[in-house]
N, C-alpha and C positions, 0 to 999 in steps of 0.2 A: 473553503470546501473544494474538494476537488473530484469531478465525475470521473471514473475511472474508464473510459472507453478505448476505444484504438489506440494503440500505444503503450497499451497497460501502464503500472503505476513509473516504470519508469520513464516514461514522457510525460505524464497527467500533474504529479505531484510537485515538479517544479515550478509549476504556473504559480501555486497559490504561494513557494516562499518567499520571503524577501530577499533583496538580490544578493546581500553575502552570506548569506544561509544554505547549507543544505540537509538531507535529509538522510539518516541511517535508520536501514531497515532490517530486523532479524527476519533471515529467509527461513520457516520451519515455526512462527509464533501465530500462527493462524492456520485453521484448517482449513487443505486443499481439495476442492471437491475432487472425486476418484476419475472426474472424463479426462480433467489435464496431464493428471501422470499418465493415463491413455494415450494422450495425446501425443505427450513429449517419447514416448518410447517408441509408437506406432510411426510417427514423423522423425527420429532420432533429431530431436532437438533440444537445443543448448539451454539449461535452465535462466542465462541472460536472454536467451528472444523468447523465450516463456514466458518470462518478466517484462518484455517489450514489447509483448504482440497480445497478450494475454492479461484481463484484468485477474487471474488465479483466484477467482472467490472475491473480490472484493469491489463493490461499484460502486464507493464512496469515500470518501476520506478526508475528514473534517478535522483541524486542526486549533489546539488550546494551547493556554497557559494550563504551567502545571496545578496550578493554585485554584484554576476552575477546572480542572480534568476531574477532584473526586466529586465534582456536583454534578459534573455528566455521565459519568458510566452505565446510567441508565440508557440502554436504545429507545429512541422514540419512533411511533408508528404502527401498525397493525403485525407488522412482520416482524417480529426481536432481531436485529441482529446482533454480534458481536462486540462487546468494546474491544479494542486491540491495546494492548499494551507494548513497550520496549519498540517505540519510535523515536525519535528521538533528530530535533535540529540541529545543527552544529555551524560553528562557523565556518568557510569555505567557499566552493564553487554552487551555484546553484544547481543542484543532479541531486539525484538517486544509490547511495549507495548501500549493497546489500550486506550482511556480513552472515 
């Protein structure tokens, strides 16, 4: 699991993979709350330090085989959130990449 804080997910989510893993991320597969596209216009900033500086909606990120992914899709906790789908590890550098 990885707490999405400072850094946003692209510093955060490398912690949890292993070291020749990395991780692909569809940017546009989750919805983004409306303050960041604020943000990013209001600050004319680069959708990479949005992604770096900014957890964009997301303050968790827990990672499965795909084999126990469909017994998770239920959110657990008083507050539903999201499952996300089209994540996806890969072999490589251990980063963040977004497509």
């Amino acid at each position: 699991m990885a707490h999405i804080t400072g850094g946003g997910i692209t510093e955060n989510l490398p912690r949890i993979l292993p070291k020749t893993t990395g991780a692909q991320i569809e940017i546009g597969s989750w919805p983004v709350l409306p303050i960041f596209e604020h943000l990013r216009e209001l600050g004319q900033v680069s959708q990479e330090e949005m992604m770096r500086t900014f957890n964009m909606g997301i303050g968790l990120i827990a990672g499965d085989s795909a084999e126990k992914f469909t017994r998770r899709q239920e959110p657990a906790g008083p507050r539903r959130g999201e499952v996300l789908r089209d994540r996806r590890v890969v072999k490589g550098e251990r980063r963040v990449q977004y497509t």
